[in-house]
C-alpha positions in Angstrom: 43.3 95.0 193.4 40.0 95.6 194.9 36.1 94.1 194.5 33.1 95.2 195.5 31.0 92.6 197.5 27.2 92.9 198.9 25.8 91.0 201.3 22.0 90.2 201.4 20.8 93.4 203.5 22.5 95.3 200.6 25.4 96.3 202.6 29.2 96.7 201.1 31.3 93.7 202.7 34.8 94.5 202.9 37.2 91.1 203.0 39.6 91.6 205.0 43.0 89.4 205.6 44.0 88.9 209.2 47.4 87.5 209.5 48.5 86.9 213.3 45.1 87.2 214.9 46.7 84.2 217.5 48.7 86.6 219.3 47.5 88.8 222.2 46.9 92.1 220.1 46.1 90.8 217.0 42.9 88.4 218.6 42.2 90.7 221.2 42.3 94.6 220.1 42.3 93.9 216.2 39.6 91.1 216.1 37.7 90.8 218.7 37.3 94.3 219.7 37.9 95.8 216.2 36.4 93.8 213.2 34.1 91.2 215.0 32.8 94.2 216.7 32.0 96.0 213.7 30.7 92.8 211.7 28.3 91.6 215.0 26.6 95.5 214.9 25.9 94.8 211.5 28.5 97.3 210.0 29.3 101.2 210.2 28.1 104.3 208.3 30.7 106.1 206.2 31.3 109.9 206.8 29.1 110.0 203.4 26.0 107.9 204.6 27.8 104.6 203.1 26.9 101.3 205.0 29.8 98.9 205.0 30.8 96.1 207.0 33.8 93.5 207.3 34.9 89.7 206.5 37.8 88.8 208.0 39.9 85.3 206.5 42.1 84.4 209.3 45.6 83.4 208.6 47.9 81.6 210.5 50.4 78.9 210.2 49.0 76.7 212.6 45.4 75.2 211.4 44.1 74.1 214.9 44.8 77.2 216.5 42.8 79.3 213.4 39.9 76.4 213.7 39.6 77.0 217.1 39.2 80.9 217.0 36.8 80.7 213.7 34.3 78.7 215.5 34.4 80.3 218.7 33.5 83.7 217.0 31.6 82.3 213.7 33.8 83.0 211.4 33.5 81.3 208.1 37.1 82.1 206.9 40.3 81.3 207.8 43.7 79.1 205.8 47.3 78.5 206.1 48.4 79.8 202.7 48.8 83.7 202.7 50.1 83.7 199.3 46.3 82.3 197.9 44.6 84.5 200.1 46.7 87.3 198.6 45.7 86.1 195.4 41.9 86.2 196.0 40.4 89.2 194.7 37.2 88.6 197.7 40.0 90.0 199.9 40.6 94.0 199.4 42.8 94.2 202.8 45.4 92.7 204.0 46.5 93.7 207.8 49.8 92.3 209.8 49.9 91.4 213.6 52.7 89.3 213.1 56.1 89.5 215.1 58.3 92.1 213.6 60.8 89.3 212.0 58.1 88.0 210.1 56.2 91.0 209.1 58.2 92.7 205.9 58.3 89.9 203.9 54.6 89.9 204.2 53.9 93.4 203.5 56.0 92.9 200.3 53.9 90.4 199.2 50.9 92.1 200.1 52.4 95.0 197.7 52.7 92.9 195.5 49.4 91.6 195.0 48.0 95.3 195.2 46.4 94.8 198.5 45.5 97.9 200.4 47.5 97.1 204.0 47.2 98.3 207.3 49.4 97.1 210.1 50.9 97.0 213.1 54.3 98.7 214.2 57.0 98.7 213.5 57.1 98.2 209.8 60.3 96.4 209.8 63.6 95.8 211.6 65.7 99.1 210.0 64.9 102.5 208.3 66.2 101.2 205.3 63.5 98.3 205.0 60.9 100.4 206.5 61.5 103.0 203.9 62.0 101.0 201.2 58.6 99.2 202.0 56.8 103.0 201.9 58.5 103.9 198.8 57.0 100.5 197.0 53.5 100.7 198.4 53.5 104.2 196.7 55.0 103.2 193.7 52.7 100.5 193.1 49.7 102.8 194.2 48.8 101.0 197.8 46.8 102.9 200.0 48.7 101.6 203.7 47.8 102.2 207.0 49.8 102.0 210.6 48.6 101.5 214.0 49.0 104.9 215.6 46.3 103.6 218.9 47.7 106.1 221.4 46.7 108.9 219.8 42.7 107.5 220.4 43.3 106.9 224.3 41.1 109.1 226.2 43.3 110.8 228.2 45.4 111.4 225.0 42.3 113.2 223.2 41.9 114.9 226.2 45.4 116.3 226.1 44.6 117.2 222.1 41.9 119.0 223.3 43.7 121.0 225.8 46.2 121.7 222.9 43.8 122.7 220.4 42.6 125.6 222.7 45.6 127.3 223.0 45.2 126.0 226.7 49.1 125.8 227.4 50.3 128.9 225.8 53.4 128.2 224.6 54.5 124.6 225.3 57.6 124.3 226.6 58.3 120.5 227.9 56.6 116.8 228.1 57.8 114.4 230.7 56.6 111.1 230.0 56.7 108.1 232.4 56.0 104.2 231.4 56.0 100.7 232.9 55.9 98.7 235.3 57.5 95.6 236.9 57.9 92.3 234.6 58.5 89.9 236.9 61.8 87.6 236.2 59.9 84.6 235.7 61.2 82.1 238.6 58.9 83.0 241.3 56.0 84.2 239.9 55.3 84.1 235.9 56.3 87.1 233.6 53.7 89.0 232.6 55.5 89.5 228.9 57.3 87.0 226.5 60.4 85.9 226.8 61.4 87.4 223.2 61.1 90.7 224.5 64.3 90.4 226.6 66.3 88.8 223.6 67.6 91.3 221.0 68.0 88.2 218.6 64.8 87.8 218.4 63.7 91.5 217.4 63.0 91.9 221.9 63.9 95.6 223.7 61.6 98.0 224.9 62.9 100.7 222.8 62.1 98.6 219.6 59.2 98.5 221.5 58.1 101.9 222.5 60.0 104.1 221.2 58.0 104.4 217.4 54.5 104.7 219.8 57.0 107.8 221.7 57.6 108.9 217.7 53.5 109.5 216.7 52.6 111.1 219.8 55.4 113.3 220.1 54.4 114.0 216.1 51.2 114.1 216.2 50.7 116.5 219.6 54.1 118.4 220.1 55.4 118.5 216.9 58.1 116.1 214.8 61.3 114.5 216.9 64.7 116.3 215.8 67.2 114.7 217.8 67.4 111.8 220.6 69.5 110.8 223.2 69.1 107.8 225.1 70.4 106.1 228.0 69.4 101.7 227.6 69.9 99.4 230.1 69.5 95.7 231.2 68.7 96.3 234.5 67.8 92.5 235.0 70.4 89.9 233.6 68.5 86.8 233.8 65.3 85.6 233.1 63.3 82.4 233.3 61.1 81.7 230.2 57.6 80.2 229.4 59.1 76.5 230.5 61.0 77.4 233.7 64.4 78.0 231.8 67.0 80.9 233.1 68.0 82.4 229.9 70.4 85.1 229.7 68.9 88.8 229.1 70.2 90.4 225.8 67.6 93.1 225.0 67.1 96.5 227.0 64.5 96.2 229.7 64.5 100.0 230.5 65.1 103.5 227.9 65.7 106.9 229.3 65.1 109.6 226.3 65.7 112.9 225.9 63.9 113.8 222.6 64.5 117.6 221.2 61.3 118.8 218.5 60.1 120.9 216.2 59.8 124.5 218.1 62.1 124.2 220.4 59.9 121.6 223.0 62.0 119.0 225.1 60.6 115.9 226.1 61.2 113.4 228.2 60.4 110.2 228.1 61.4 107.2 230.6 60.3 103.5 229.4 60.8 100.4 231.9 59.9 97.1 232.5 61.5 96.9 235.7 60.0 99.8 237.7 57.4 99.5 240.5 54.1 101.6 239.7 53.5 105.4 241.5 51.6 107.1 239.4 47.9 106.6 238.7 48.6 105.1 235.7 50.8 102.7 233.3 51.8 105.5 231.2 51.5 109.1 231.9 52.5 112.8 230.3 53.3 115.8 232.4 53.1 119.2 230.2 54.2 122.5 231.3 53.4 125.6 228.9 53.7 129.1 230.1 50.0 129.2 230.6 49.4 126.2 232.5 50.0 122.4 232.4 48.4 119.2 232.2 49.0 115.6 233.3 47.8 113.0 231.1 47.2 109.4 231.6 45.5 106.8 229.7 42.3 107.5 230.7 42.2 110.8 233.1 43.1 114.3 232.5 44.2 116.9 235.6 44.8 120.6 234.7 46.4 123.6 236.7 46.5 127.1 234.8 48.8 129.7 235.7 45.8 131.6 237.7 45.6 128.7 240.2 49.7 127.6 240.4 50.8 127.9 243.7 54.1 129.7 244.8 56.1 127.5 246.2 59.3 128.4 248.7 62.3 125.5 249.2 63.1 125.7 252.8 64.8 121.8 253.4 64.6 123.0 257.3 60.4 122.2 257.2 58.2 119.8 256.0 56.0 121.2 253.2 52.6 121.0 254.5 51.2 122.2 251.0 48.5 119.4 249.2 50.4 120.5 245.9 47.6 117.4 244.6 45.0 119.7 245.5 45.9 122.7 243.4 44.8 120.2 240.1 41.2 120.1 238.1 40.2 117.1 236.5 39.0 117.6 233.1 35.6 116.4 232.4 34.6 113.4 230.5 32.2 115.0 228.1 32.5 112.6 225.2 32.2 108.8 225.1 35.0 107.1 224.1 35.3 104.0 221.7 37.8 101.4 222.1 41.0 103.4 220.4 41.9 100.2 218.0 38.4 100.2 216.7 38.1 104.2 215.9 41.3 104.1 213.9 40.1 101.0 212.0 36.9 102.7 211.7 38.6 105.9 209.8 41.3 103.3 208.0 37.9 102.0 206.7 36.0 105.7 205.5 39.6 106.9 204.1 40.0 103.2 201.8 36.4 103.4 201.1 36.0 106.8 200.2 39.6 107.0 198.5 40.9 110.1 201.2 44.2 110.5 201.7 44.8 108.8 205.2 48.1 110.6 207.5 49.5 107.2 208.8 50.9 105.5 206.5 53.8 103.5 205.7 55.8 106.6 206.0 54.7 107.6 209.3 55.8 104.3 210.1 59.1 104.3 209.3 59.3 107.2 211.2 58.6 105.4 214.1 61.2 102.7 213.0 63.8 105.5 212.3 64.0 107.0 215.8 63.9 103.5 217.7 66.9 103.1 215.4 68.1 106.4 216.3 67.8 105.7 220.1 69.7 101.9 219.5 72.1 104.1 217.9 72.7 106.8 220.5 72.4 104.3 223.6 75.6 102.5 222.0 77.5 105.4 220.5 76.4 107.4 223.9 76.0 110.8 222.1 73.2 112.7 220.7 71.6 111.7 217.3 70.1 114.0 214.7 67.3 112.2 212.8 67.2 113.7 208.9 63.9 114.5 207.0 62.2 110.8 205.4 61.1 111.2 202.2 59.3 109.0 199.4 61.7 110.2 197.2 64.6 107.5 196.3 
């Protein structure tokens, strides 16, 4: 169900629906920094010359809290009832920031109603309801979209770059390294929500992480095979938003092993409770037979098989070696847009300009399928092989 609506410079305004715009990503990345962006620069242009812009109706269930962020950024729109808003032709997409619990009941609603979606990750709680919620979007003709926002890090398109060149050669492992220290809460406040630490409220960081690990392993190396993962609760008690010890239910740390398409291994450790020595939050080393990179979010450092070093292991002396030295940094030579924006920016050309868009609600049960896989494996202690995903019931 879509509509066309002009406002009075002539532009197309797209209505968009913005359920869960009171949590950190959803305000903050989705829109502030995405649509309010776009709407305050008075729209974009279309890979065809189109002008559009946005109109975002805020929804929420609690009314003060959507009051409070429409008049603090001008916005005209906002309700408690989703299911009106979904009936309101004005409104051609509906997008999902909402917790994961609360976020497939929506989506089927917003299939429903023949709203194109675009949301955040992951799609639901299992494979089957993730798959199940890809198969009806394309049986009722939805165009769908899922957060994919790594992929549009700079240090990430750096690393696509290198990749596109035939830079590495062959590729022939990623090692990937993320987190930091969440604090327990008693001395000094965590830094995440409680939830996160209670699997019964959808909390564990390979829930978490693991379908961003499943689109950037995709999308750069090639498609995830088989996992094995090793999940621990390194921390056993917390204290919560009010001072309260609760007990710790959920994985706080993930160590993968993830075999792909070609014969690359990669892995990947993901932890809340580790103390930072790298340059960055999250960063990939890549080894190819031609040379290697290591990625971050932002910076790019390069060594080619010309300039690698030949190292000799003799534990009797200290290496004097500045191995650090032996590494370029690749140049910034393009400017960067916040990564959240740029997607929604091509989410907005593909539904405008009717293109077929590559992550979808598919994609995203992808993502779902191999956190499952890794829950799986980290309980069963073994190996898992992750099948093909198809449309097709």
């Amino acid at each position: 169900m879509t509509t066309t609506n002009t406002n009075s410079s002539g532009v197309r305004e797209i209505g968009i629906i913005m359920n869960g715009v009171s949590g950190r990503m959803g305000y903050r990345q989705h829109l502030v920094r995405s649509i309010l962006a776009i709407r305050d620069e008075g729209g974009i242009e279309l890979s065809d010359g189109t002008k559009v812009t946005v109109r975002p109706l805020l929804v929420g269930r609690t009314e003060s809290k959507l009051a409070e962020i429409a008049k603090r950024h001008g916005i005209e729109d906002w309700t408690t009832d989703l299911d009106a808003a979904l009936a309101d032709p004005r409104w051609e997409i509906y997008a999902d920031f909402l917790v994961t619990k609360a976020r497939s009941s929506a989506l089927r609603k917003a299939i429903a109603a023949g709203k194109t979606i675009y949301t955040e990750k992951p799609t639901a709680e299992s494979v089957e309801e993730a798959l199940e919620l890809a198969r009806l979007a394309a049986a009722a003709g939805v165009k769908t979209g899922v957060v994919h926002d790594k992929l549009y890090l700079p240090g990430l398109r750096k690393l696509k770059r290198l990749i596109d060149s035939g830079f590495f050669g062959r590729i022939l492992s990623v090692r990937g390294e993320f987190g930091y220290w969440v604090f327990e809460g008693d001395w000094q406040p965590a830094q995440r929500p409680s939830w996160n630490y209670r699997v019964e409220d959808g909390g564990g960081i390979i829930v978490d992480m693991f379908p961003h690990w499943n689109y950037v392993l995709e999308n750069l190396f090639g498609e995830v095979r088989s996992v094995y993962t090793q999940a621990s609760i390194h921390i056993p008690e917390r204290w919560d938003e009010q001072g309260d010890k609760y007990e710790t239910t959920a994985e706080d740390a993930a160590y993968g092993i993830f075999e792909l398409d070609g014969g690359v291994v990669a892995q990947i450790n993901s932890s809340w409770t580790v103390r930072v020595n790298r340059d960055e939050l999250v960063e990939f080393h890549v080894d190819g037979t031609h040379g290697s990179a290591v990625v971050g979010l932002f910076g790019a450092k390069i060594q080619h098989r010309n300039a690698t070093p030949k190292p000799v292991w003799n534990p009797d002396l200290a290496d004097t070696h500045d191995y650090d030295a032996d590494w370029a940094e690749v140049p910034t030579n393009d400017v960067f847009a916040n990564g959240f924006r740029q997607q929604w920016e091509e989410f907005l050309d593909s539904y405008v300009l009717g293109t077929d868009y590559p992550f979808d609600l598919l994609a995203g049960a992808r993502g779902v399928q191999l956190a499952a896989a890794g829950l799986q494996s980290a309980e069963e202690g073994r190996k898992v092989e992750l099948p093909e995903l198809s449309l097709e019931g």
